[in-house]
N, C-alpha and C positions, 0 to 999 in steps of 0.2 A: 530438906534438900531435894526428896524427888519434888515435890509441887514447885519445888520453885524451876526445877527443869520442864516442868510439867506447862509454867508460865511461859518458859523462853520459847517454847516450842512452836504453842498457839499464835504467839506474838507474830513469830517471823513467816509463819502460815499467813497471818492476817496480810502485813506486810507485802508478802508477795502476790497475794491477791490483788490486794490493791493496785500493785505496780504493775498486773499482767491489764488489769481492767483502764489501769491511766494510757497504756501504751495502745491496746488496744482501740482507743477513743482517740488518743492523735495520730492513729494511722487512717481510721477514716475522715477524721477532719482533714488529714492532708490529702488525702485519695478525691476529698469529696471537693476539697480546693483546685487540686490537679484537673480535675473534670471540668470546673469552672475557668479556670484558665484557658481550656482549650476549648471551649464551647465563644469563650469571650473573640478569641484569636481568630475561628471559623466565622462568626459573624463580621469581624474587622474584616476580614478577607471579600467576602462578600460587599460590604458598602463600597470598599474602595475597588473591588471589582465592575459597580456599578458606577461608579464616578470617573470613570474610565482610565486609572492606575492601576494595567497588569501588574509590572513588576511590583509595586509593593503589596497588591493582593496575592501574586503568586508568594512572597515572601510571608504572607500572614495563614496563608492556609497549612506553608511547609511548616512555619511552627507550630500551628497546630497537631499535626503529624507526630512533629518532634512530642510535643508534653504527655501527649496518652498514644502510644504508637500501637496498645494493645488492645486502643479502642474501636469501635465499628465505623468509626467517622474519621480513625487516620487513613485507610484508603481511599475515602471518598474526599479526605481533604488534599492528598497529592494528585487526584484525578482532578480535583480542582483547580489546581497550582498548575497543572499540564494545560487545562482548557482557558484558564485565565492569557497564556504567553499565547495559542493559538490563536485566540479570538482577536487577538493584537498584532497576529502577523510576527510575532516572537518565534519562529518555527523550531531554531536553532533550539533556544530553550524546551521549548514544549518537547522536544523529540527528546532532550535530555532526560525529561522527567517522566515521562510514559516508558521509556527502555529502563529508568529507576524501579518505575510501578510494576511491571512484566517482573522484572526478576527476582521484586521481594514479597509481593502478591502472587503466589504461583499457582489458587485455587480461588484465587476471589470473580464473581460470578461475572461482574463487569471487565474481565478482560478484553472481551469481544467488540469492548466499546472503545480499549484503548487500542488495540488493534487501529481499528479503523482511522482514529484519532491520526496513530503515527502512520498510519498511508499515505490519512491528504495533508499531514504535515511535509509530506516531501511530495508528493502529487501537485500540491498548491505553490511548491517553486519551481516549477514545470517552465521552460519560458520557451524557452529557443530548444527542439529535440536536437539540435545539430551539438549545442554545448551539455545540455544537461543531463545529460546518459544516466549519470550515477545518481539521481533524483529519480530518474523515469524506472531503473532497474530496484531500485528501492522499495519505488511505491507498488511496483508489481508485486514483488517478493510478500508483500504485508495484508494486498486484499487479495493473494492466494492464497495466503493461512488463514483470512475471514472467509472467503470461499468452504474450503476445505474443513475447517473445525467448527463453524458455525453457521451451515447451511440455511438453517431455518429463520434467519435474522432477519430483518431489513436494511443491516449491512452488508449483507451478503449480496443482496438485490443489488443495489448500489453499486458494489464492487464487480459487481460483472459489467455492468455499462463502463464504467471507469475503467477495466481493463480492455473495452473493446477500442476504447481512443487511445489507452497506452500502445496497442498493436497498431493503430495508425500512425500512431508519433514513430513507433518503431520502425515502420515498413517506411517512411519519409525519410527518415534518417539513410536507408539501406539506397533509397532512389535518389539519393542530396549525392551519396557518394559515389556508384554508378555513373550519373552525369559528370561527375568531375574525371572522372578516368577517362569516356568519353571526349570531353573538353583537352583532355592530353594524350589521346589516341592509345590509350592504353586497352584495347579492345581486351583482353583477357577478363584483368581483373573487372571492369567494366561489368562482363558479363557473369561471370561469379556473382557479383552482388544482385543483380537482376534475377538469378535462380534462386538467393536467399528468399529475396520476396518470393517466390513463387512456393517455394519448402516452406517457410516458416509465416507468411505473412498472406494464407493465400486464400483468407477472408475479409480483405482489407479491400479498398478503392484502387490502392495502385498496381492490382494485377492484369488489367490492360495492359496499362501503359507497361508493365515490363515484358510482358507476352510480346508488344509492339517493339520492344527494344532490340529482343531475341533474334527476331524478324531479320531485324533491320542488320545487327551485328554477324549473324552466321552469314547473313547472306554477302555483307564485305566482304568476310574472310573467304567467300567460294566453298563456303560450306549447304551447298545451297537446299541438301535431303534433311538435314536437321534445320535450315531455315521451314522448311514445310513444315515439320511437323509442329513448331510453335506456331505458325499460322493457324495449322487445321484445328487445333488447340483453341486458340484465339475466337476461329471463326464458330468452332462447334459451342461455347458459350457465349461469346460476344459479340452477333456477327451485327447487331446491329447500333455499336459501338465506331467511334469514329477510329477509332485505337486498329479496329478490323480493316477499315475505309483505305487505312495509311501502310497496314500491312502488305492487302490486297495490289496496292499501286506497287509495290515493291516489287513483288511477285513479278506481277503482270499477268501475261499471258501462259506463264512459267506455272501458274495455281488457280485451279478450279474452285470455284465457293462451293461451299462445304453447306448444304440447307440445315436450318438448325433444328434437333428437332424439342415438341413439345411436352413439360415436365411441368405439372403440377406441383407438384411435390417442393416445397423447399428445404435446400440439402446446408448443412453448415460447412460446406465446401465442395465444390461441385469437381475442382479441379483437382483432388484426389482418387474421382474416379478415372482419371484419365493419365495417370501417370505412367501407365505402358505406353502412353506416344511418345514419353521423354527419352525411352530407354535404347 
């Protein structure tokens, strides 16, 4: 009786070895198929990335993704799926899938590259600054955090030139509407907008021209001590601007030219030192 318990015992030991060693061997056969699936899917993505079918490349990388998400290559394959719909002018897309990547990748090294990515995803529908505010406000917003978190990059570089023409687009936009208050004699608000340029935009091309505006508008209104002092303004940095030329005619005989004087130095805004003539 005991031997024969002694039998059953071994048997079912045996048994479940076996069963742990079968199970074991179709979990890496499936593991090792799952890899092959998503390596196959990653290269599908690729050809037909090169045959010039985003969408179905972008569809072939996101599966990828999908079959091994816990592999090294499902981040690089939704960076792929993002750069696939860019490269195509897909923006809408692409920005869906980079703000995908950002919030499920929250330590993966190449963020800094999808950053950038979603900047000139909205940078590059840029058309009109007069309509496309919330494009322009956008892509500022995105190569400020490649600024700021990734100094060191060559996106960084990038994003500072690209932000020195979004503050053009910006300051156009501030002087497109300025002229229209003008155009309806709306002197006030008119000149409001002309002092944003000067506050906020006052590295920009169009700080002449609103310097000249200033001029022009106090001096309508019979405000004629704060028309001077945006002239002496005008003339102490730009007097040899035509912007100066136009102000000066305004004046007349009413304002003395102001000699400019000479500064080596180049300042990243000149016209912050002189904001006690505003006041």
């Amino acid at each position: 009786m005991k031997f024969h318990l002694l039998y059953l015992i071994i048997v079912l030991i045996f048994l479940n070895a076996s069963c742990t060693k079968e199970k074991e061997k179709i979990s890496i056969v499936e593991r090792e198929s799952l890899e092959m699936q998503m390596i196959k899917a990653y290269n599908d993505g690729l050809k037909e990335f090169e045959r010039g079918d985003a969408t179905f490349a972008a569809k072939k990388f996101n599966e990828a993704e999908l079959l091994y998400p816990q592999s090294i290559w499902a981040p690089r394959a939704a960076l792929m799926a993002a750069y696939s719909y860019f490269s195509y002018f897909y923006y809408s897309d692409a920005i869906l899938e980079l703000e995908k990547f950002l919030d499920k990748y929250k330590n993966h090294p190449r963020r800094d590259y999808a950053y950038y990515l979603l900047a000139l995803s909205h940078y590059d529908q840029i058309v009109d600054e007069k309509k496309d505010l919330n494009e322009i406000l956008k892509a500022k917003k995105y190569f400020n955090i490649i600024i700021k978190q990734y100094p060191e990059t060559d996106f960084a570089l990038d994003s500072e030139f690209k932000l020195e023409l979004i503050q053009e687009l910006l300051a156009s936009k501030e002087m497109y509407l300025a002229r229209f208050y003008i155009e309806k004699e709306k002197w006030i608000p008119a000149i409001n907008r002309f002092k944003i340029v000067l506050k906020d935009y006052d590295t920009t091309i169009y700080v002449e021209e609103a310097l000249h505006r200033l001029v022009e508008l106090h001096y309508k209104l019979g405000l004629i001590e704060e028309s001077k002092k945006y002239a002496a303004l005008l003339g102490y940095n730009y007097q040899s601007s035509k912007w100066y030329e136009k102000s000066y005619s305004v004046l007349n005989k009413d304002y003395v030219k102001i000699s400019k004087r000479k500064n080596k130095k180049k300042e990243k805004s000149i016209i912050k030192k002189f904001k006690d003539l505003l006041k």
